[in-house]
C-alpha positions as CSV (number, residue, x, y, z in Angstrom):
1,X,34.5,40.6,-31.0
2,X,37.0,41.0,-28.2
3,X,40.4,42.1,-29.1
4,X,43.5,40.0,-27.5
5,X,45.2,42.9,-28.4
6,X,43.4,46.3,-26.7
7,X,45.2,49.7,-27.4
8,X,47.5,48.1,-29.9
9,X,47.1,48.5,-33.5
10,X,45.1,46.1,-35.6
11,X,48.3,44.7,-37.9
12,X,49.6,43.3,-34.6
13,X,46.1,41.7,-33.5
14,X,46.1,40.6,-37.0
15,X,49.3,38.8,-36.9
16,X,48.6,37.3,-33.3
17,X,45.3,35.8,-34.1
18,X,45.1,34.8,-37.7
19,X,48.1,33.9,-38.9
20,X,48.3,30.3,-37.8
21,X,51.3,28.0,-39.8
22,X,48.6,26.2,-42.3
23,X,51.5,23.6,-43.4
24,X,53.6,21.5,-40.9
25,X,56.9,22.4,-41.1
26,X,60.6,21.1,-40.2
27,X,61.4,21.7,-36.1
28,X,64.3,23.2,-36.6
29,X,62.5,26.4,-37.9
30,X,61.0,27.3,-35.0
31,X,62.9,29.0,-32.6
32,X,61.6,29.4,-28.8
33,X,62.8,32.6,-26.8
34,X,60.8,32.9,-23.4
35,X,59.4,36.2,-21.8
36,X,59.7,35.6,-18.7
37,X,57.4,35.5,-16.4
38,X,57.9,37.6,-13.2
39,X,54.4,37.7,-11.4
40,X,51.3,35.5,-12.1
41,X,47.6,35.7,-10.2
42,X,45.7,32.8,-11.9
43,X,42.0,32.3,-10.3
44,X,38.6,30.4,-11.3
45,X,36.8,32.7,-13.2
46,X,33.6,33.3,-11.2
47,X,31.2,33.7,-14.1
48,X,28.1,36.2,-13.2
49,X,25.9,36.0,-16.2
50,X,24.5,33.3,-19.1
51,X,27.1,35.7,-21.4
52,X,29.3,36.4,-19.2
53,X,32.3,38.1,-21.7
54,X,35.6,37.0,-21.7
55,X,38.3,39.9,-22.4
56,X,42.1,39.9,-22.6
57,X,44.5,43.2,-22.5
58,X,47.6,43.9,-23.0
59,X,48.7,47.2,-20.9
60,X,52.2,49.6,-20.2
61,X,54.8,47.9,-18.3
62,X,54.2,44.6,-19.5
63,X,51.1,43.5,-17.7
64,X,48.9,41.0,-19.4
65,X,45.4,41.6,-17.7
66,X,42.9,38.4,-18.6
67,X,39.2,37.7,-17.4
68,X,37.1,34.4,-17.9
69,X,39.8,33.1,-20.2
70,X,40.5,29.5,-21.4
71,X,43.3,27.7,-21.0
72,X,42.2,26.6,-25.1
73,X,42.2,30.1,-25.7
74,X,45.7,30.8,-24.5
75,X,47.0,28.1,-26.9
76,X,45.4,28.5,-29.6
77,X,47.2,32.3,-29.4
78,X,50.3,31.0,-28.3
79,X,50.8,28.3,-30.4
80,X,49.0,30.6,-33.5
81,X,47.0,27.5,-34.3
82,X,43.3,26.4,-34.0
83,X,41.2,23.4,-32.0
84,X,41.3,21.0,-34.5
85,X,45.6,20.5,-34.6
86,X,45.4,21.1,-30.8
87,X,45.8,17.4,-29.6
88,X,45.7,15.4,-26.2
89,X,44.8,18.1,-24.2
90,X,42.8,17.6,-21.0
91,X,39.0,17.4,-20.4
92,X,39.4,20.9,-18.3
93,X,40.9,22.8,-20.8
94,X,37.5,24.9,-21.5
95,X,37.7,26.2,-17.8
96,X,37.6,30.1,-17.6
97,X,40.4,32.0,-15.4
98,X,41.3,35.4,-14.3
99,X,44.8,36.1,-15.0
100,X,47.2,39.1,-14.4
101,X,50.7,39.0,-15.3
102,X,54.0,40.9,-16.2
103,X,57.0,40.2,-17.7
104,X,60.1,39.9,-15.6
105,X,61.7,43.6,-15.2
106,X,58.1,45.0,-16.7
107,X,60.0,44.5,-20.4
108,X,57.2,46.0,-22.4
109,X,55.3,43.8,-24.7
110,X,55.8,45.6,-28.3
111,X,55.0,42.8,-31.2
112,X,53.5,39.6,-32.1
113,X,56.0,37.1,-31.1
114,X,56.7,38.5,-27.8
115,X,52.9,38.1,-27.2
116,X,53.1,34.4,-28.1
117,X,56.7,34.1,-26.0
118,X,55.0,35.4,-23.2
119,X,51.7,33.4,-23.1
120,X,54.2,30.2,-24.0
121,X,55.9,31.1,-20.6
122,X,52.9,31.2,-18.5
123,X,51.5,28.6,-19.3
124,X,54.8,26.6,-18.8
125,X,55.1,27.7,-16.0
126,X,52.4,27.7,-14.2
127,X,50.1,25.4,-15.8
128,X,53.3,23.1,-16.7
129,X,52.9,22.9,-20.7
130,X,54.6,20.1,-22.8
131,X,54.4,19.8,-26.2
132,X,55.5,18.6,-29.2
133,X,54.7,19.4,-32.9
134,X,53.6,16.8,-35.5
135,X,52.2,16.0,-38.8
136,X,48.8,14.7,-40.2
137,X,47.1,14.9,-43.7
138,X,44.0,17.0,-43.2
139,X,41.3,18.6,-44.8
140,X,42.5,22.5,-46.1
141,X,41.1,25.0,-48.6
142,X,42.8,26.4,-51.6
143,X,42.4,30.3,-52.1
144,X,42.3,30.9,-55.9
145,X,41.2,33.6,-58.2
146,X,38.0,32.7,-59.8
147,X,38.5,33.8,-62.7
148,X,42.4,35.5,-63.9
149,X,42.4,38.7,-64.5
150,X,39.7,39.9,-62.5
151,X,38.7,41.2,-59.0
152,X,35.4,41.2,-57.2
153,X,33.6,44.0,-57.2
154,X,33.9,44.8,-53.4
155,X,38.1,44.2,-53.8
156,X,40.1,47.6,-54.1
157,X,44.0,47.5,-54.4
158,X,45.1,49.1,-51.6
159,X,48.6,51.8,-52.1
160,X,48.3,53.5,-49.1
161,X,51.5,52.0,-47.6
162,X,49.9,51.2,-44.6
163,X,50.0,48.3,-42.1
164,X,47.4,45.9,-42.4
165,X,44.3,46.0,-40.6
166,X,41.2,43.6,-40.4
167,X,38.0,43.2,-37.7
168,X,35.4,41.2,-37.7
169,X,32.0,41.1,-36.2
170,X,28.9,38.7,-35.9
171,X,25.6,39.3,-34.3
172,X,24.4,35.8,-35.3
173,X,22.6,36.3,-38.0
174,X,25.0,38.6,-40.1
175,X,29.0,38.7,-40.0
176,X,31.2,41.2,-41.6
177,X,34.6,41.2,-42.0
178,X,36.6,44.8,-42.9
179,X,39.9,44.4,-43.9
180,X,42.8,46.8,-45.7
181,X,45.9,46.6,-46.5
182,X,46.1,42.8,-46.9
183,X,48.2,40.6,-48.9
184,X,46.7,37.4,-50.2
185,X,48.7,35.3,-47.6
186,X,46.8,37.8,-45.0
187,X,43.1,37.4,-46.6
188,X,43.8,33.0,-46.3
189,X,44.9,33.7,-42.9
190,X,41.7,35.3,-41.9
191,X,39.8,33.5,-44.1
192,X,40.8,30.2,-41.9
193,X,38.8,30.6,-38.8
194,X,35.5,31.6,-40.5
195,X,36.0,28.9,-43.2
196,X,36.5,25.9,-40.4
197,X,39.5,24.8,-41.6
198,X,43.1,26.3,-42.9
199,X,42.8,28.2,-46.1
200,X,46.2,28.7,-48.3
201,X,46.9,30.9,-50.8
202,X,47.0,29.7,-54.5
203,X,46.3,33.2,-56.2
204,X,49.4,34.1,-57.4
205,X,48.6,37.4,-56.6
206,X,50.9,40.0,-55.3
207,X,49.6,43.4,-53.8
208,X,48.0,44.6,-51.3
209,X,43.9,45.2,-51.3
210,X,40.8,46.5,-49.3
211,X,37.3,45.3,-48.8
212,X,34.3,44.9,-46.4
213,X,32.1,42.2,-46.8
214,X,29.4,40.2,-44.4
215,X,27.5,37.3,-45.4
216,X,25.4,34.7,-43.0
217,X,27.4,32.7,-40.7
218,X,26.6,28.8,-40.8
219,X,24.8,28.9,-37.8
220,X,21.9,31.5,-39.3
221,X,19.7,29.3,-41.2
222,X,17.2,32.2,-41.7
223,X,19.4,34.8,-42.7
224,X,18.8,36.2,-46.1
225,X,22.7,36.9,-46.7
226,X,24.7,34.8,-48.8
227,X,26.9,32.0,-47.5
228,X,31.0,33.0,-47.1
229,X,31.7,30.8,-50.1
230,X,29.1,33.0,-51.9
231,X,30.6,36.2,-50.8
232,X,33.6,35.0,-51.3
233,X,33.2,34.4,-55.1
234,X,30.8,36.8,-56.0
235,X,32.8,39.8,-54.1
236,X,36.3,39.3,-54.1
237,X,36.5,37.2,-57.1
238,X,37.8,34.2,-55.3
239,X,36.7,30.7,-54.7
240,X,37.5,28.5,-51.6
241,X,38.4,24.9,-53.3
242,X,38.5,22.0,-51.5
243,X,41.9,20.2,-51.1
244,X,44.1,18.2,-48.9
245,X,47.2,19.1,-47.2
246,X,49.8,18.1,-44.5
247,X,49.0,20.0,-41.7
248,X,51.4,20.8,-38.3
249,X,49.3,19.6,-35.0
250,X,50.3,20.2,-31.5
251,X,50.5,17.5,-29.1
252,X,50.0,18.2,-25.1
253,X,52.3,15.9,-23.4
254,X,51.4,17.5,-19.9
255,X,49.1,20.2,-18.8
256,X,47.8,20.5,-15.2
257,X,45.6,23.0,-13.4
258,X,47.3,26.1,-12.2
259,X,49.2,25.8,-9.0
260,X,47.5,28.2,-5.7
261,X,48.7,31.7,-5.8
């Protein structure tokens, strides 16, 4: 799995990448500081291969070094959301780039939200992103403890003080997901995007906790690993449940093909 975060540690990738807002929530929370931008080299990514990989760094002095990346890609990380609440957005939006980038001044890029500042600024300005946020009712799953009391056999309570850390990996017919160090709020957030659809924490449970588990992703049909619902259950003691909730969407008003260089 390609990192969006290389030679940082994993409880920053972890907040960049799955910690999308599950439930819409009032404007006036979100506050928008840009990075700016200083120099930007945006170019059709010229693919070489069938699998040609697609890899985004973040190195000293505030470059932002990209290759065959999506403008949907960029989004989704900037606006910490997935596809299905990105809405409006042009038929081109799968096209790969090249990308390399600094901040104004070389400000180093040290957390989270300046990653998603940054990105915002970009593509503002050079791909000319408007947007607004909105509402819908949409389809969510409810993280709850199977049964009170008791953890899965594969969850350990984690002490260790340390930041959170999580990977993932799939070779198609097998995914794993390693994770310590992670609240409950954490494990829905990274539940989310292998799930399909926003997961929200119900547990009522506080700490913080360590597993590794891999099951078969939808897409083996062969595979003689459990389903993630399985796994889910039968090693961490919890149960994705079905439910419906109101879920913040983002609306492109404009987006257009980067200007020449």
């Amino acid at each position: 799995m390609n990192s969006f975060w290389r030679g940082r540690s994993l409880a920053l990738l972890l907040a960049t990448v799955t910690s999308p807002p599950l439930l819409a929530r009032p404007q006036s929370t979100d506050t928008h500081v840009p990075v700016p931008v200083d120099v930007a080299s945006i170019h059709p990514h010229q693919s070489t291969t069938m699998d040609d990989p697609s890899d985004r760094r973040v190195l000293p002095g505030g470059r932002f070094v990209a290759t065959g990346t999506s403008v949907r890609t960029l989004l989704r990380v900037a606006l910490m959301t997935d596809d299905s609440r990105i809405l409006g957005a042009p038929s081109w939006i799968d096209r790969k780039y090249d990308i390399t980038a600094t901040t104004a001044d070389h400000t180093e890029i040290t957390n989270p939200k300046q990653f998603q500042e940054f990105l915002l600024s970009l593509l503002e300005t050079r791909f000319q992103l408007k947007f607004h946020r909105d509402q819908k009712e949409g389809s969510v799953y409810w993280l709850e403890q199977e049964k009170p009391g008791k953890d899965g056999p594969a969850m350990r309570p984690d002490t260790s003080g340390s930041p959170p850390e999580m990977s993932t990996n799939s070779s198609g017919v097998r995914a794993t997901m390693k994770a310590s160090g992670m609240s409950m709020r954490d494990i829905a957030a990274a539940l989310t995007r292998q799930a399909g659809r926003p997961v929200e924490d119900h547990t009522g449970i506080s700490g913080r906790f360590s597993f590794q588990i891999e099951w078969a992703p939808q897409v083996a049909s062969d595979s003689s690993l459990p389903s993630l619902f399985t796994v889910v259950k039968e090693q961490l003691g919890l149960r994705l449940r079905p439910a419906k909730g109101n879920l913040e969407v983002f609306v492109i008003d404009r987006l257009e093909e980067p200007s020449a260089n």
